[in-house]
TORZAGU-903768 format. One line per field, with one value per atom (N, C-alpha, C): atom name; residue number from 1; x, y, z; residue in one letter. Coordinates in steps of 0.1 Angstrom, whole numbers, always signed. Each point is the difference from the previous one (the first is absolute). Layout:
! TORZAGU-903768
a <- (CA|...)
k <- (NUM|...)
u <- (X|...)
v <- (Y|...)
w <- (Z|...)
r <- (A|...)
! end
This chain:
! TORZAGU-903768
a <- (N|CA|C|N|CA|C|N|CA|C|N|CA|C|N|CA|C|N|CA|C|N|CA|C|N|CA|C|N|CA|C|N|CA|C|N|CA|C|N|CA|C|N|CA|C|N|CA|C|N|CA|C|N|CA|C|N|CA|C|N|CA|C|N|CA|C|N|CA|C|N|CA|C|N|CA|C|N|CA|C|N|CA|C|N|CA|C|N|CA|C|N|CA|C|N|CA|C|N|CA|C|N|CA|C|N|CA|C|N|CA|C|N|CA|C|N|CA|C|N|CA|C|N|CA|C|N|CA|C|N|CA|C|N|CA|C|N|CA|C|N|CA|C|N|CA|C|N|CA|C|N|CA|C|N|CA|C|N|CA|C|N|CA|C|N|CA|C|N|CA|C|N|CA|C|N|CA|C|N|CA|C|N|CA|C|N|CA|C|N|CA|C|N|CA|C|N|CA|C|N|CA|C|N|CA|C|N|CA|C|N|CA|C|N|CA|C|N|CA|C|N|CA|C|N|CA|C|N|CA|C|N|CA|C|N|CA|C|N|CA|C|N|CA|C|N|CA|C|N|CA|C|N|CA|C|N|CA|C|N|CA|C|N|CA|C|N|CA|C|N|CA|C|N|CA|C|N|CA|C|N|CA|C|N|CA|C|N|CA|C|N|CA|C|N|CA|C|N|CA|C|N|CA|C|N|CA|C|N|CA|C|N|CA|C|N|CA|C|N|CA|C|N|CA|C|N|CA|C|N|CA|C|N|CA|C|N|CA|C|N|CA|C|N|CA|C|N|CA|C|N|CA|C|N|CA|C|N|CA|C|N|CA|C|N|CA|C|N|CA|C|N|CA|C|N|CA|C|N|CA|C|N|CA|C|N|CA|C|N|CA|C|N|CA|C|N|CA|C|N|CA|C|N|CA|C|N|CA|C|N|CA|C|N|CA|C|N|CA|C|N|CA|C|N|CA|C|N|CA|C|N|CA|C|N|CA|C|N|CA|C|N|CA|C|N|CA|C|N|CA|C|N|CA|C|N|CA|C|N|CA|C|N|CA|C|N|CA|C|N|CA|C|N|CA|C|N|CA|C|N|CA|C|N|CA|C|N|CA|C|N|CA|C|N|CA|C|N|CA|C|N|CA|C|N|CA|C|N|CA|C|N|CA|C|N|CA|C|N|CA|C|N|CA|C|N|CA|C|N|CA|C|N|CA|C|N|CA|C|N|CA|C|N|CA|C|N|CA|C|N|CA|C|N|CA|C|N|CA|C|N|CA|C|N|CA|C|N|CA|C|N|CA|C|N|CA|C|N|CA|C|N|CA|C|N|CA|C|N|CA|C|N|CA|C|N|CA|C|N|CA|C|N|CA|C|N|CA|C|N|CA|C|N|CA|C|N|CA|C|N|CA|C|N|CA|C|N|CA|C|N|CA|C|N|CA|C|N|CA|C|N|CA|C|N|CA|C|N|CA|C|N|CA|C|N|CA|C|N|CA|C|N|CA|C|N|CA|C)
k <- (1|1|1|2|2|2|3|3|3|4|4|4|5|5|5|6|6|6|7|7|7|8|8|8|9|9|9|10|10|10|11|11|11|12|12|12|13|13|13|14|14|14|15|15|15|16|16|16|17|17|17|18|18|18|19|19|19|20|20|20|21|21|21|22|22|22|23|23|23|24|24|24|25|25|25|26|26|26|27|27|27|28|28|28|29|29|29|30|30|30|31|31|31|32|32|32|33|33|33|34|34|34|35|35|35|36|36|36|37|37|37|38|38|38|39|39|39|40|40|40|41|41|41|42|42|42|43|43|43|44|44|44|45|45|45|46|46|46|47|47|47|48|48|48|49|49|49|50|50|50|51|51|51|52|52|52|53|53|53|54|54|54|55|55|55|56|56|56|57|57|57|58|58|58|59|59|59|60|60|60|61|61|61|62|62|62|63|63|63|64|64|64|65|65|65|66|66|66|67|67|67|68|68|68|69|69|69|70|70|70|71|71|71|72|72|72|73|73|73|74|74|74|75|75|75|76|76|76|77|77|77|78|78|78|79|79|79|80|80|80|81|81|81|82|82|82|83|83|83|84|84|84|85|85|85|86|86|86|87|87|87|88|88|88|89|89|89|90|90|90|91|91|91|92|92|92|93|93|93|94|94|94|95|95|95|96|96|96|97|97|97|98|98|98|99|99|99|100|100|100|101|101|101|102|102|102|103|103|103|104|104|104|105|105|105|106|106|106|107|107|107|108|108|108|109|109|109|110|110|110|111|111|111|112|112|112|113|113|113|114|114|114|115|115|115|116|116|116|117|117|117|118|118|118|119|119|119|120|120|120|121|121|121|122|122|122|123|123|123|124|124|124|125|125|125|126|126|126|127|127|127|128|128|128|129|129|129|130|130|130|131|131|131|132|132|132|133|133|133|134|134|134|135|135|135|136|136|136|137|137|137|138|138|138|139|139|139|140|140|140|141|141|141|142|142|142|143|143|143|144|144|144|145|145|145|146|146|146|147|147|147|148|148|148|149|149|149|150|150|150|151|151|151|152|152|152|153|153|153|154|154|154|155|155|155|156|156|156|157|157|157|158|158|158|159|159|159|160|160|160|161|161|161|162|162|162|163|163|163|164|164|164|165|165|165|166|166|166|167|167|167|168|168|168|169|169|169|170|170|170|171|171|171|172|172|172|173|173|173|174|174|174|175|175|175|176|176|176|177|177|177|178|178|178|179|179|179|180|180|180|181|181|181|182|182|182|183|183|183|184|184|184|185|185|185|186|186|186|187|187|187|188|188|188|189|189|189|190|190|190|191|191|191)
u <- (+8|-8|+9|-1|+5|-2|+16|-2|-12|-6|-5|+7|+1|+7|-8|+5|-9|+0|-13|-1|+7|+11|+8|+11|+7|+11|-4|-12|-5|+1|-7|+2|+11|+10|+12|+6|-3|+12|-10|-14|-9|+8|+3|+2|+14|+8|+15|+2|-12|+6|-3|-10|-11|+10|+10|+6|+14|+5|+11|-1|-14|-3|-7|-8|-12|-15|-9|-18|+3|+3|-6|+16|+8|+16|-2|-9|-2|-9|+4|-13|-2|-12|-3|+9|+8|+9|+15|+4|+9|-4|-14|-2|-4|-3|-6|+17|+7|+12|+10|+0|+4|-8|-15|-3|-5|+10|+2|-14|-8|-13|+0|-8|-6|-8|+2|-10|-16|+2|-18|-5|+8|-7|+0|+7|+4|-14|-4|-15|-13|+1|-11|-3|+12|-1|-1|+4|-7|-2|-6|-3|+4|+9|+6|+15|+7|+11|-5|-11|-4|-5|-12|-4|+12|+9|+9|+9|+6|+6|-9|-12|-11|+0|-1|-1|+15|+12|+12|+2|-4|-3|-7|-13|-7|+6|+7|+7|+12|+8|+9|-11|-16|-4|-6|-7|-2|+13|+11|+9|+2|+2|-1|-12|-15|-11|+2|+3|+5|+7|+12|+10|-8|-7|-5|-4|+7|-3|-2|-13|-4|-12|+3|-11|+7|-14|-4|+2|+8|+4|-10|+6|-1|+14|+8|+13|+9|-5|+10|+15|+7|+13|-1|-3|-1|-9|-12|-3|+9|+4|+6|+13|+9|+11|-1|-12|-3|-1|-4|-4|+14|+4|+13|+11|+0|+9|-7|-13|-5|+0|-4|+4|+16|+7|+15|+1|-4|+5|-8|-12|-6|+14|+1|+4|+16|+2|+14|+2|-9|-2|-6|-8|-11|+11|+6|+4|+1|+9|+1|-15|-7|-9|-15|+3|-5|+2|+13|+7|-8|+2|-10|-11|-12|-13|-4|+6|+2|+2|+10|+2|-5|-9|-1|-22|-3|-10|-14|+3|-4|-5|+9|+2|-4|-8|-1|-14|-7|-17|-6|+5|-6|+5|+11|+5|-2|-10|-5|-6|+0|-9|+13|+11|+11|+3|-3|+3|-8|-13|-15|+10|+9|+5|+12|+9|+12|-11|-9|-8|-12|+0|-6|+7|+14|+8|-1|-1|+0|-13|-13|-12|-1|+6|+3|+5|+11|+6|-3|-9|-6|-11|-9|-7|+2|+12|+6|+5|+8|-1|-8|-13|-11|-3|-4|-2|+6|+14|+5|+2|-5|-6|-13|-7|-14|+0|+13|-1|+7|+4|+12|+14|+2|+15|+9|-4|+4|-3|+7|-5|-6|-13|-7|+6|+5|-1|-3|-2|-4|+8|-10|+11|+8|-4|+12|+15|-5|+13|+6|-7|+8|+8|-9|+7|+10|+0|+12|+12|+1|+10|+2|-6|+2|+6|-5|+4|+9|+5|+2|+18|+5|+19|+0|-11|+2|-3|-10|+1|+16|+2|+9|+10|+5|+10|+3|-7|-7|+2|-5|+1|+15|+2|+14|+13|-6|+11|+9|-9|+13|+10|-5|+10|+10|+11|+15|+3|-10|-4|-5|-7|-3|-3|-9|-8|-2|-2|-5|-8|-9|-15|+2|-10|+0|-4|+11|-6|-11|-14|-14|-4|+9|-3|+4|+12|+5|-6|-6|-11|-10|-1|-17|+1|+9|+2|+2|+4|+4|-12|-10|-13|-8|+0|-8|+0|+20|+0|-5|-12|-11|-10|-3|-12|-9|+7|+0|-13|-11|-7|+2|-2|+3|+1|-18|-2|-10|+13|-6|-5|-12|-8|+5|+9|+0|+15|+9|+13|+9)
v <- (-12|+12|+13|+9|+11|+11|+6|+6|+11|+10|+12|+8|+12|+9|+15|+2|+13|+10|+9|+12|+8|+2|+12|-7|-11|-5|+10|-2|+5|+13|+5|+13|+7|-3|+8|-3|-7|-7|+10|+2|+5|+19|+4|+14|-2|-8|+5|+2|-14|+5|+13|+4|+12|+11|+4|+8|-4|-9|+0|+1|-3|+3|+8|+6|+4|-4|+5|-1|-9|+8|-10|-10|+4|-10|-14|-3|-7|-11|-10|-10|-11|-10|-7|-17|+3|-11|+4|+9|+10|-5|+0|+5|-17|-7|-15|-6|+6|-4|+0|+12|+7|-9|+1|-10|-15|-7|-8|-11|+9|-7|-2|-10|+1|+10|+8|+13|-3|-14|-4|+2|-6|+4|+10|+12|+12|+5|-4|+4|-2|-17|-4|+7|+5|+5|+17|+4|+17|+3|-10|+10|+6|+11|+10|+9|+1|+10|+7|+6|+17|-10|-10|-3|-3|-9|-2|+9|+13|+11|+8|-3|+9|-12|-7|-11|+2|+4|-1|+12|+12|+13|-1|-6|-3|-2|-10|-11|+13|+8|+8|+9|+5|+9|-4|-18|-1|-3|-1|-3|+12|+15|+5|+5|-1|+1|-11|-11|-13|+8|+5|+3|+11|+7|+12|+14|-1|+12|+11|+7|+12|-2|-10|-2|+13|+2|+15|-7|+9|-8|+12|+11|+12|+9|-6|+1|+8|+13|+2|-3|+4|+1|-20|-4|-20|-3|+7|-8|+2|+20|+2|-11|+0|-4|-20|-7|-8|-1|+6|+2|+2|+12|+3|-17|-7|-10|-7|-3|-13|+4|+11|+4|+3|+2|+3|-21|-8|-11|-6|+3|+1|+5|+11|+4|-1|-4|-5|-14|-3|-19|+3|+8|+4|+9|+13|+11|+0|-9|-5|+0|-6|-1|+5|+8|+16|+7|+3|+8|-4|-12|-8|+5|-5|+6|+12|+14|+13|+0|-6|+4|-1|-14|-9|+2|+2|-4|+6|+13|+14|-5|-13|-2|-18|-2|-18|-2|+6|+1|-8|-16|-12|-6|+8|-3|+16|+6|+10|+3|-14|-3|-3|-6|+2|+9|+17|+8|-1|-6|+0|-4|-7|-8|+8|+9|+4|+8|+7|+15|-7|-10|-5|+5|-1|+4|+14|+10|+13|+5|-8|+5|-4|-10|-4|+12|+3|+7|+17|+2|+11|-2|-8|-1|+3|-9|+5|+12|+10|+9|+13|-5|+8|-3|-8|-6|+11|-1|+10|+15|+2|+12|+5|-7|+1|+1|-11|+2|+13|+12|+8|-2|-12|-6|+6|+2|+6|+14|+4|+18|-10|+5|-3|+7|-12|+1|-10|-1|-8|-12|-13|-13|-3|-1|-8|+11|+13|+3|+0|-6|-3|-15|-9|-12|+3|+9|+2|+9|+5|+2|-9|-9|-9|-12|-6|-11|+2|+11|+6|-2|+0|+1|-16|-8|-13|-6|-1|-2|+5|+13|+9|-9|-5|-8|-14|-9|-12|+2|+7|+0|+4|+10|-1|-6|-7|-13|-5|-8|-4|+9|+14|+4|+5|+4|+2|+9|+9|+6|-5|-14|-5|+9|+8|+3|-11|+3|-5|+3|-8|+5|+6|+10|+9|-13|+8|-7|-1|-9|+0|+10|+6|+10|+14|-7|+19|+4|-4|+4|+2|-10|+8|+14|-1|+17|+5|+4|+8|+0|-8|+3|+9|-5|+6|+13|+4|+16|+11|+5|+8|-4|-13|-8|-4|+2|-7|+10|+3|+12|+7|+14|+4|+0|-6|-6|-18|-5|-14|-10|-5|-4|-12|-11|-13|+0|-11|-4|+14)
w <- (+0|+0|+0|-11|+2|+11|+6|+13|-10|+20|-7|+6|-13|+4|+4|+10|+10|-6|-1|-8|-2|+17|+5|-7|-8|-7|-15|-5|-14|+3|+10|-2|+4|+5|+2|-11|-10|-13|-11|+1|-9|+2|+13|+4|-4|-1|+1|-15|-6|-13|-12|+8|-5|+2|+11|+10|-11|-5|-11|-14|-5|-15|-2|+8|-3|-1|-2|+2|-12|-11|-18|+5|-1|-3|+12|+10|+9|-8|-1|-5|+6|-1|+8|+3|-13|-2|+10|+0|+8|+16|+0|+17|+4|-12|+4|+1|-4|-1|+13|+6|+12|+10|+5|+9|+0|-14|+5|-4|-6|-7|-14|-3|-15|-1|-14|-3|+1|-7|+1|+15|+10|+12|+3|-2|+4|-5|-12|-9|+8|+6|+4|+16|+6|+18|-8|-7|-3|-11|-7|-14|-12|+8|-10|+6|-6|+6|+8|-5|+13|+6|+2|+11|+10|-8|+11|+9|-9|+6|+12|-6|+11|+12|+0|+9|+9|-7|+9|+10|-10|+3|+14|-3|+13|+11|-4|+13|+6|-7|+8|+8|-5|+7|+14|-1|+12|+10|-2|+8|+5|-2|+4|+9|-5|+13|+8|-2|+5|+16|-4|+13|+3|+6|+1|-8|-12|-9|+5|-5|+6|+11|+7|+11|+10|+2|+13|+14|+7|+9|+19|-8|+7|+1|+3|+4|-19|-4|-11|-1|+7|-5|-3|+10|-2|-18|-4|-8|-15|-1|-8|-1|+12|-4|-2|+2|-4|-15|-6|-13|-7|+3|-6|+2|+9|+1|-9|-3|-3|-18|+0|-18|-2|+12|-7|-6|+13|-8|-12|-3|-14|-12|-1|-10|-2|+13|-4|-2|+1|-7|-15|-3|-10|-10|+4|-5|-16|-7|-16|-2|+4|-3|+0|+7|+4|-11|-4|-8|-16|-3|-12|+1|+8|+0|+3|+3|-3|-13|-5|-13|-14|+3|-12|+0|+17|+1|-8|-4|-8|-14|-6|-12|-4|+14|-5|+9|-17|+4|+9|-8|+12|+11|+7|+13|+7|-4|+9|+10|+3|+15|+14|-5|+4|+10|-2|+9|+13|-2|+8|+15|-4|+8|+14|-6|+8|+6|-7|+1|+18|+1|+15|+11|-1|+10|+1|-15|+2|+8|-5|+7|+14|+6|+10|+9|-5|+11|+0|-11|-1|+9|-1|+14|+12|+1|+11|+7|-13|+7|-1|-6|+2|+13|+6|+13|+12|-8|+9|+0|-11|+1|+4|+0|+2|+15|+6|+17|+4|-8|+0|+7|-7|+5|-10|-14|-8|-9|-2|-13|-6|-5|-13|-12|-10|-14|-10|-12|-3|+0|+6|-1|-3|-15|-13|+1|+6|-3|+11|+14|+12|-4|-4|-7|-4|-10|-13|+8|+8|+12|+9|+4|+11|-11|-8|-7|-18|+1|-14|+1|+12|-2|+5|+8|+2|-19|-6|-19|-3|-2|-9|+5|+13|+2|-3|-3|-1|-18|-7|-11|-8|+4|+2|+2|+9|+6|-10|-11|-13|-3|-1|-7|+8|-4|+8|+10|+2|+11|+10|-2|+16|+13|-2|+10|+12|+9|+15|+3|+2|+5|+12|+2|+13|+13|+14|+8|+9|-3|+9|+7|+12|+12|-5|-5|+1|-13|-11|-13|+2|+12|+6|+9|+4|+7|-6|-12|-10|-8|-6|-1|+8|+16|+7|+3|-3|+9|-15|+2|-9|+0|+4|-7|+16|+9|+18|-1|+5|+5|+10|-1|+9|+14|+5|+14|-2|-3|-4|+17|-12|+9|+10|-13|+1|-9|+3|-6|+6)
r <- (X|X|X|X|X|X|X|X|X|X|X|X|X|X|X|X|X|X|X|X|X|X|X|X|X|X|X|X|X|X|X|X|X|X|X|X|X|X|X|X|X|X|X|X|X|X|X|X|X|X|X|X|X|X|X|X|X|X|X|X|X|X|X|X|X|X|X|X|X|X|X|X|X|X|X|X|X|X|X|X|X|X|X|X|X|X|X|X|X|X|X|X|X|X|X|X|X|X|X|X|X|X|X|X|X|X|X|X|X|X|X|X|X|X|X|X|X|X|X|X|X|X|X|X|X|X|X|X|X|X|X|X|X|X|X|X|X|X|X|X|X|X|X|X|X|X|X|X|X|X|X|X|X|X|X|X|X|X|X|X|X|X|X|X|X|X|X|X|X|X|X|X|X|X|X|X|X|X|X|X|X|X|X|X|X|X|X|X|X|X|X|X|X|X|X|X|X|X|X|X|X|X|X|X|X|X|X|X|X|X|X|X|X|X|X|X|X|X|X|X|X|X|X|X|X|X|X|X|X|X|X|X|X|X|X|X|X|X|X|X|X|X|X|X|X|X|X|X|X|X|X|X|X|X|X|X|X|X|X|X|X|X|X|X|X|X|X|X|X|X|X|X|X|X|X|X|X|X|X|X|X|X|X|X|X|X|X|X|X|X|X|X|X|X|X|X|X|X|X|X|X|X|X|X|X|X|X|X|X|X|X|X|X|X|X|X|X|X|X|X|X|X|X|X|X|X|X|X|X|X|X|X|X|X|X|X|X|X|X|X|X|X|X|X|X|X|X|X|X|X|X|X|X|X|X|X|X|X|X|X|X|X|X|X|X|X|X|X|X|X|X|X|X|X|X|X|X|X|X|X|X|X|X|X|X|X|X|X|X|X|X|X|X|X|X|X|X|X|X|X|X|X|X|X|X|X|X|X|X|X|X|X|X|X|X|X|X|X|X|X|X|X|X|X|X|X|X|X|X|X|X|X|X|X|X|X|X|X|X|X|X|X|X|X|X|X|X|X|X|X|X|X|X|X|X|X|X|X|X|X|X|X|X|X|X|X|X|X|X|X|X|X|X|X|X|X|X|X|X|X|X|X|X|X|X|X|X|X|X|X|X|X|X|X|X|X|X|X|X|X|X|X|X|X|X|X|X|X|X|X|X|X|X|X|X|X|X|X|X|X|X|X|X|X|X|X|X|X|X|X|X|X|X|X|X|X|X|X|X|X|X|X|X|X|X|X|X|X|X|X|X|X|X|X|X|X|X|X|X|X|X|X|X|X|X|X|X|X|X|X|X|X|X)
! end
């Protein structure tokens, strides 16, 4: 009887190879190759390339709500710098491949559902720190662009990483205070 092989084998061999050739340059022979399957089964357990990329995609976003994500805790400085640890290790396991689906994603009509996917974490943690603004733990401004300062040099570094500049992802605490000092409210309620 043929072993089975575990979805998180396919999909880390489906992402690495997507993350080295590209969206179109990635094919299912390439990725049935890498984990280690016959393509036919790779067909029969998802269908289609995007289903399967969406399906891997998935799997890195629940691992992240998995460990805590952007769960509300009460305690700000704790949930931000939660998040920031748990997406620095996303995207430095991810970062190439980050870098691919920013680039490619604009232009590959039928893997346009693809973004549906990283974009959880962003609404995620935008909740969250509406949450905290709404408790006035934080200045109100609009989310996405508290996201895109809170989560924007953890990506920029992560994407970067290949190339010869090798960036360092910022460290958890001291990025979150560096977020915070403008953003802290003035007589916060909570965190």
């Amino acid at each position: 009887m043929p072993r089975q092989i575990p979805d998180e084998q396919i999909f880390a061999a489906a992402l690495d190879i997507v993350a080295a050739r590209g969206i179109a340059g990635a094919t299912t022979k390439q990725i049935a190759a890498a984990a280690e399957i016959n393509e036919v089964t790779l067909f029969r357990r998802f269908g289609s390339k995007a289903k399967l990329l969406e399906a891997a995609l998935s799997a890195e976003v629940d691992r992240f709500d998995a460990a805590g994500g952007a769960r509300y805790t009460g305690d700000l400085r704790d949930d931000l710098t939660r998040v920031v640890a748990l997406y620095t290790q996303l995207v430095m396991r991810r970062g190439r491949l980050l870098a691919v689906l920013l680039a490619e994603l604009p232009s590959a009509d039928e893997l346009g559902g693809l973004i549906e996917r990283p974009q959880r974490i962003v609404r995620a943690v935008a909740r969250l720190i509406r949450r905290y603004q709404r408790e006035g733990a934080l200045e109100p401004e609009p989310p996405l662009q508290s996201v895109a300062a809170l989560l924007g040099p953890v990506l920029l570094a992560g994407v970067l990483r290949p190339l010869a500049t090798r960036p360092e992802p910022p460290d958890p605490s001291a990025h979150v205070e560096r977020f915070l000092h403008g953003r802290r409210a003035t007589h916060p309620t909570k965190g």
